[in-house]
N, C-alpha and C positions, 0 to 999 in steps of 0.2 A: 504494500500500500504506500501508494508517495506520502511524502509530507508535505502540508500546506504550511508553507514557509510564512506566508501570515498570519496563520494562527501562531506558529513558534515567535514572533516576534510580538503579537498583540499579548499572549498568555506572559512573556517575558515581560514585558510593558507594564502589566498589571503587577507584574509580583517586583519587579527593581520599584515600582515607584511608592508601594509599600513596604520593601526592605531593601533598600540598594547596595545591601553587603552578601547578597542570595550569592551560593554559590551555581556554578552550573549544574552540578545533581540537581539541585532545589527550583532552576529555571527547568531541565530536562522534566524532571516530574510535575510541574506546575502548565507543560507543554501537553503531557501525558507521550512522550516518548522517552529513550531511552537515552543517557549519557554520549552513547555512541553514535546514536544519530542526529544528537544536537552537534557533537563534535565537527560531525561530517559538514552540517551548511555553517558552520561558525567554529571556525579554528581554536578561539577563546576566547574569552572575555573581551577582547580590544575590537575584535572582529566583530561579536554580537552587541557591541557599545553602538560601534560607529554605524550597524546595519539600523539599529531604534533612532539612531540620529538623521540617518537617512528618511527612514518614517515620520520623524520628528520635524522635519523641514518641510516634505511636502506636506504632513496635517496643517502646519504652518501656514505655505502659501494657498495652501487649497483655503484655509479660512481668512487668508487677507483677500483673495477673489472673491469669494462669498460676502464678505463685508465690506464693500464696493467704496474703501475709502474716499474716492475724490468726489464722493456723493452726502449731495447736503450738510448742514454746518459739523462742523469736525468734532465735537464734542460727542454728536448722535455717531459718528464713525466710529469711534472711542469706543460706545456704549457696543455697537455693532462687532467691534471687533473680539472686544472683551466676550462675550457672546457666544461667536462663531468659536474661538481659541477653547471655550470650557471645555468644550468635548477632550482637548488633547493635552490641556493644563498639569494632569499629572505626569503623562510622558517626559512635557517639557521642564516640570519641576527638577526630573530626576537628569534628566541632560543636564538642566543648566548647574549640577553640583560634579559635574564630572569633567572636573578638569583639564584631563588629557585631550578631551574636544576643540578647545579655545586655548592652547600651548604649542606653540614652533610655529613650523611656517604649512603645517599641514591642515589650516584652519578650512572647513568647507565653506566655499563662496556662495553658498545656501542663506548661512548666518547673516552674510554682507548685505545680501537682498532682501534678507526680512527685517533688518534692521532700516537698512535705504528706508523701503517702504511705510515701516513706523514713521521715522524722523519725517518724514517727508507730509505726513497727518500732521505732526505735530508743526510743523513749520509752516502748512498751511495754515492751520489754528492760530497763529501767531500772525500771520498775513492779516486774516479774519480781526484779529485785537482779541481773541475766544482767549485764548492762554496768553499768563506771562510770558514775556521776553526775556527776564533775568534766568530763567531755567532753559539749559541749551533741549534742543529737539532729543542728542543725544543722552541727555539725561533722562528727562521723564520716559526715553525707552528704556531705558536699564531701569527706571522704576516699575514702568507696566511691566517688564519681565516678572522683576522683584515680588509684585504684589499676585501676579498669576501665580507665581510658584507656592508663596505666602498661603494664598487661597487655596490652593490644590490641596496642600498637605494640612490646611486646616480643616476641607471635607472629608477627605481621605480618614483622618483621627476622631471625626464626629465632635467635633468644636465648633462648625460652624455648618449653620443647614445647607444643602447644595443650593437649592431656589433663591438661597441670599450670594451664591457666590458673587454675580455680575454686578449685581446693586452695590454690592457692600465693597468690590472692587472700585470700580469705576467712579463711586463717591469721592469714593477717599483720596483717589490718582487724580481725577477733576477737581478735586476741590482744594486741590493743593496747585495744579496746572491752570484753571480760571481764574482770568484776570481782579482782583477784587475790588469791588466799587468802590473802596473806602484806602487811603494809602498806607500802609502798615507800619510799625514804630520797631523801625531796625534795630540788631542786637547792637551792643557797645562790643 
């Protein structure tokens, strides 16, 4: 019987993004095959890192298309994208703590274009007057990462209800990113 290499990677997916220290036995039988024919389509651990990374990018761009950033005021983009990403929020929590991903020069140009495509909301938002100016584009994307990951591993633990993931994201990223009416009394 072959193996559906998606399912080896979605059952891997679920079980690293609620233990990330699983070993391959514990991914094999979480797959329900066997050690040696996890070995076979994934040589080891680096192998089957970079293959969820690979999954990880395109759940990525598959949900920036879905969420039709350059569409209506950027904040609703925001909310839209936060959204469409929940589906894969766990996956990408457990990426984004796995270092060997984002070290040397073997970085996949996946990241660059999911990144581009963030900053590039945000800078529009900013075009807009929607968001401050004092926060670069590239930051609040390393925030939105930050709080999806934040989010993921707070439903995963049953800390926070899934239904409040998007709201209780996007609040708190917008309401920190929205320009404020009123001018704020800088730190000393």
């Amino acid at each position: 019987m072959p193996v559906d290499r998606d399912h080896v990677l979605r059952s891997a997916a679920a079980l690293l993004t609620r233990k990330s220290t699983a070993t391959m036995d514990e991914v094999a039988k979480a797959a329900g095959i066997s050690r040696a024919t996890l070995h076979r389509h994934f040589a080891g651990r680096d192998a089957l890192v970079r293959a969820l990374e690979s999954l990880g990018i395109a759940e990525c761009e598959a949900a920036l298309d879905t969420a039709a950033l350059d569409e209506g005021p950027a904040p609703e983009a925001v909310r839209r994208l936060i959204r469409t990403l929940e589906p894969s929020a766990a996956l990408l929590a457990f990426l984004y703590t796995e270092n060997q991903l984002f070290e040397g020069e073997e970085v996949n140009a996946g990241w660059t274009r999911i990144d581009d495509r963030i900053a590039a909301l945000f800078r529009r938002g900013q075009a807009a007057g929607d968001f401050r100016i004092d926060l670069t584009p590239a930051w609040l994307t390393e925030a939105l990462y930050g709080l999806l990951a934040s989010g993921a591993w707070a439903v995963s633990e049953g800390r926070v209800a899934r239904k409040d993931f998007t709201h209780m994201i996007a609040e708190l990223l917008l309401g920190g990113a929205l320009r404020p009416d009123t001018p704020r009394r800088k730190e000393s």
